[in-house]
N, C-alpha and C positions, 0 to 999 in steps of 0.2 A: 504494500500500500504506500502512496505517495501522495504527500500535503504541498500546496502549494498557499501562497494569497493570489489574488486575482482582483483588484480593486476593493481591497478591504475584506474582501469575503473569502471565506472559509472554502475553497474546493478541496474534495477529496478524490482522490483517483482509485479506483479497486482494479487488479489486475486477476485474471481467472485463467490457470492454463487451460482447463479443459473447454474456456471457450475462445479457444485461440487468442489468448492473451489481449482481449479486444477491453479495453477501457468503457467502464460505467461511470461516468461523472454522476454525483448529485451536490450540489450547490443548496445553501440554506435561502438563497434569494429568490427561487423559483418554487419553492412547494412549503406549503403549510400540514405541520405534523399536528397531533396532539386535536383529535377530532371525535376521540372514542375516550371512554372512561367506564373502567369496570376490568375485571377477569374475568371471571366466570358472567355473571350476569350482564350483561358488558352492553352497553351503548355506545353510536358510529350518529351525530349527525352533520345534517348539509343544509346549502342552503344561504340566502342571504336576505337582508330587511326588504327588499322591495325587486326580488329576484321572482319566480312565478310562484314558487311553494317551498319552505321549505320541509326535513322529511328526517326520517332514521330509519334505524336498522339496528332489532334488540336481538342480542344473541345469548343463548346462555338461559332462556326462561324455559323452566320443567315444563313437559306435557302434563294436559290435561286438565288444564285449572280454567274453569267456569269464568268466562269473563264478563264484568258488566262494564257494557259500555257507557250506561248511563252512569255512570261514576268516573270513567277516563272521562268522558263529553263533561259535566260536570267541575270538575279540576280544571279543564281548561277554561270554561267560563270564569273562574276566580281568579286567574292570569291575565284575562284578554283584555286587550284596551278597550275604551270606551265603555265600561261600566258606570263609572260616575260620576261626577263632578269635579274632581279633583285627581284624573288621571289625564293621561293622553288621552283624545276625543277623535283617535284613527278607531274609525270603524271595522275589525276584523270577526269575522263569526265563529274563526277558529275550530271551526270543524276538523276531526280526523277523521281520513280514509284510511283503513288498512288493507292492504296491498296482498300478503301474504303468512303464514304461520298460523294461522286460525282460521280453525274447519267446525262447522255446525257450534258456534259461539266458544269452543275451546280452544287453548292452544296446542298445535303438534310435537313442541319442542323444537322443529326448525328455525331460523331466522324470521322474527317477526317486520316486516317493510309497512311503514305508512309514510305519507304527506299530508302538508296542510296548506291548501293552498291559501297563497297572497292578495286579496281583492279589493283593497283597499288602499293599492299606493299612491302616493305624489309626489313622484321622485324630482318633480318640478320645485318644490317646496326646497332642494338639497343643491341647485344648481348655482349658487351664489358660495358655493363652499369647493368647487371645483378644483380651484389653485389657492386653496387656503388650507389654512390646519387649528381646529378648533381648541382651544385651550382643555387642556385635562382629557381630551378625546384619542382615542386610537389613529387617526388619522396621520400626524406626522411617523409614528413607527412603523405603520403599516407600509409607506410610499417608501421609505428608506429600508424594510426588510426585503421585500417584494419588488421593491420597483413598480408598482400598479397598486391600486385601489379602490373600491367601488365605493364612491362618495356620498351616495342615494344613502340615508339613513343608517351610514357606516357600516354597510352592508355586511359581513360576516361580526364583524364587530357592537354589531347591535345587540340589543338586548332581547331582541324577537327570536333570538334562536333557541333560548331558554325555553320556547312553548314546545320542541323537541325535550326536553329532558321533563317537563311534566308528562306527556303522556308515558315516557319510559317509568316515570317515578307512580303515576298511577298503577300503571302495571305491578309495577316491584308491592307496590299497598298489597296486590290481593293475591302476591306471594307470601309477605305477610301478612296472612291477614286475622291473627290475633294480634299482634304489635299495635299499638295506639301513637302517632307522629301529631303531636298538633302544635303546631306556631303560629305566632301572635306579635304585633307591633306593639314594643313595649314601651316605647320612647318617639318622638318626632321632635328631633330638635333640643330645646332645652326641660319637654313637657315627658316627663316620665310615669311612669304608673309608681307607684312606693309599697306595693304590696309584694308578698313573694305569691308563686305561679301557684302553691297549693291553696289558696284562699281566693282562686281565681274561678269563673264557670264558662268552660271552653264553650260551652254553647252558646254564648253570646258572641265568640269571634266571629261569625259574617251576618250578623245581627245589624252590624254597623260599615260604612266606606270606609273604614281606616281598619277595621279589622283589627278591634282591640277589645278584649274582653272585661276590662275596666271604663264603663259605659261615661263618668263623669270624666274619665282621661282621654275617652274617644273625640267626647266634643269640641273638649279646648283642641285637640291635635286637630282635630277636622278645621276649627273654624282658624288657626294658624296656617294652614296648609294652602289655603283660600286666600287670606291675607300676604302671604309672600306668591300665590301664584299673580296675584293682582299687581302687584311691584314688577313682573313679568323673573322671576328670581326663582329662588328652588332650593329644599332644606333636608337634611338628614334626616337618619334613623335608626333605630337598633328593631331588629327581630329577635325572640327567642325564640326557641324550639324545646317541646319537653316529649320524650320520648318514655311510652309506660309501658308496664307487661314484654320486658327483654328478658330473653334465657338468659343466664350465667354461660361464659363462654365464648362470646362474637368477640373476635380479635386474636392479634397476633402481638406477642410480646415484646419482639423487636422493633423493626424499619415497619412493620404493616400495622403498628398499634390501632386501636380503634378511632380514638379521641383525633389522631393524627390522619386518617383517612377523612375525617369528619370535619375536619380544619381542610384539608388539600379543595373535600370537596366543595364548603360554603365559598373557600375563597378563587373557588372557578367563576362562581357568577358575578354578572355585570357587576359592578360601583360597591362591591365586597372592598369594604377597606380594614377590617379586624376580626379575630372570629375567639373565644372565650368557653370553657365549660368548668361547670362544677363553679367553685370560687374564684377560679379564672384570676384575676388579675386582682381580688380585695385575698387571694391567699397569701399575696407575697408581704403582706404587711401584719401576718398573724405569726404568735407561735405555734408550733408542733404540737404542744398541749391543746392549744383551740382548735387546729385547724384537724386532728385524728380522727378518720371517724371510728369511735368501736363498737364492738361485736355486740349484737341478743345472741341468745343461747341458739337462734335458730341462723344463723350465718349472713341475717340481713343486719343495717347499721344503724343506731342508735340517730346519728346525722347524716348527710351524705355530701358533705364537701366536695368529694372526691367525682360526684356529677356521674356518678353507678359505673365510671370503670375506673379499674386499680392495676396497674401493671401494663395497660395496653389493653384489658381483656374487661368486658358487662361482667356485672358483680351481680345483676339481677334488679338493682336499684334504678328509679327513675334518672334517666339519663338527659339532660339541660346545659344546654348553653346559648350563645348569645353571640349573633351576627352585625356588625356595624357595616352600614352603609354609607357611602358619600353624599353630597349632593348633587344631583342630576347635574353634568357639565353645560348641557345646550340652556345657554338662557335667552329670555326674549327680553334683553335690553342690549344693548351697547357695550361690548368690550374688544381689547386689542389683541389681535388675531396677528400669525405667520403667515406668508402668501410662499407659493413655492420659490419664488425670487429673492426669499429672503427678509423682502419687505416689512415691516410691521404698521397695519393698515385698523384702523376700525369698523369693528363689524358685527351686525343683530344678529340673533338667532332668527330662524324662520322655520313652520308647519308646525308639526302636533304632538307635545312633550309634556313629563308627567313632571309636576314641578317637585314631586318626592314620589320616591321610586315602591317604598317600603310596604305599603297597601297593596299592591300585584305581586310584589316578592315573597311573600307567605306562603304561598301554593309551591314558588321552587326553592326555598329553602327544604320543607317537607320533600318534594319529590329528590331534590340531593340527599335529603336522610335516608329517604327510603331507597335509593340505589347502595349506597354503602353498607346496610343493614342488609338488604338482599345479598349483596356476594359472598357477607362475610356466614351468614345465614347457609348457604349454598356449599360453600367449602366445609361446613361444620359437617351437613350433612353427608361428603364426599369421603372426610374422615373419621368418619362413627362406625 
């Protein structure tokens, strides 16, 4: 094998005698990796914001498990734009087709293919950002990794591709389908709930638009949300996620820990800027006497600091943590933008953006949990 540079970039040459020592280039400027997530249960999606549909491809799901669609269809409605006043107002129906792996509503254990198509674009809305690079946006890396970019709604880089990993994540639900996933917007901004999640009633999470199950915290968050979309601006958030009814066991004690799969996976999606479980970030200012948790006589824990895994590995105990989010980059006022020339020009945002992101990211927090839980779920049962 032989490295070279080639205008900053990495080529590598592979030489094969058995096929006539004829050179395979791959260059990191020409192709995009890192499209699937999963092992065993494994998700592949495609696909871009304002391309025709985007689609995937689940591999790795058992036969024979009864599927309701009105539960995957469902999921997606809790994601989809334009639900309500305070999200992006692009209208997508978000429908899924499935394509193949399920015969008479089950699945065969083959590779499961759907899309979803895109009917709702205005890629017109994106043409004013052509030879610019939006601040905090994927745009300038993309043009410099690539050399191209599809500028229509950041097109691989949007956040629309996420409606792929919910219907995967619905799936994995009714693999698990004892496991309980529910998350909730716990914070927007500087507006927090002050409760902890057990004195919380998950049945009020889609009760409300902001999707907070502390109904007096829902409406200051709501009627903030309004107030900075009206500024034309855009404001943070935290999600938690509480995970109930886990076997003892999900995890690998090394490099595949649970807790660290569960981190890799929250911080795949869009405007993920920290991710937290158990006491997370107030453990480091406890001591070891506070922060312990110990034993009942029955191997469950007196407290659960430790957010129900110990070692890498589900102890059994409710499993919790805590997603932070950015603030939506695209704003509808006035800020100082890159041009590909260099320049630095001023420039509005323009079309249809969710002035906080954290109200539709609930659905794919939950469906990132529930992929991680499935594989690790899936290998347990490969070595039993």
């Amino acid at each position: 094998m032989s490295c070279r540079i080639i205008s900053n970039n990495l080529i590598f040459a592979f030489n094969f005698p058995e096929l006539n020592n004829k050179s395979y280039i791959c260059s990191k400027q020409h192709c995009m990796a890192g499209n699937s997530y999963g092992s065993i249960f494994k998700v592949t999606t495609f696909g871009e914001s304002h391309g025709k549909s985007l689609g995937g491809i689940i591999d790795g799901c058992p036969a024979g498990i009864e599927l309701d669609f009105e539960a995957i269809q469902y999921e997606m409605q809790r994601r989809k734009p334009g639900q309500s006043s305070i999200v992006t107002q692009r209208k997508e129906e978000d429908e899924v087709e499935f394509l193949s792996g399920i015969f008479e509503g089950k699945t065969t254990g083959t590779p499961i293919g759907f899309v979803i198509p895109n009917t709702n674009q205005k890629s017109d809305d994106y043409s004013h950002i052509e030879n610019s690079y939006r601040p905090s946006h994927a745009d300038y890396v993309y043009e410099k990794k690539y050399g191209i970019r599809d500028y229509r709604g950041g097109g691989r880089s949007s956040a629309r591709e996420t409606s792929c990993r919910v219907v995967a994540g619905a799936i994995a639900k009714q693999v698990l389908k004892d496991i309980k996933i529910n998350a909730f917007v716990s914070s927007v901004g500087e507006i927090f709930i002050d409760k902890p999640y057990q004195e919380l009633d998950f049945s009020l999470i889609e009760s409300n638009a902001v999707r907070c199950p502390d109904l007096a915290s829902a409406e200051k968050m709501e009627t903030h949300i309004k107030e900075i979309k009206k500024q034309g601006d855009t404001v943070g958030g935290t999600i938690t996620c509480v995970i109930q009814n886990i076997p003892i066991g999900l995890g690998e004690p090394v490099f595949d820990k649970l807790h660290a799969e569960l981190g890799k996976a929250m911080l795949s999606i869009n405007a993920v800027k920290g991710f937290e479980y158990g006491s997370g970030f107030c453990g480091a200012k406890m001591k070891g006497s506070e922060h312990n948790d110990l034993y009942n006589s029955d191997g469950s824990t007196k407290t659960n600091l430790s957010g129900g895994i110990q070692g890498g590995i589900s102890n059994g105990m409710d499993i919790y943590f805590r997603v932070a989010f950015k603030p939506v980059a695209t704003l509808l006022q006035k800020q100082e933008v890159l041009t590909n020339k260099n320049e630095i020009i001023e420039q509005q945002g323009k079309g249809r953006h969710d002035p906080c992101v954290v109200p539709r990211a609930v659905p794919i927090v939950e469906a990132m949990a529930a992929l991680v839980l499935a594989d690790f779920y899936l290998l347990n049962k490969i070595y039993q």
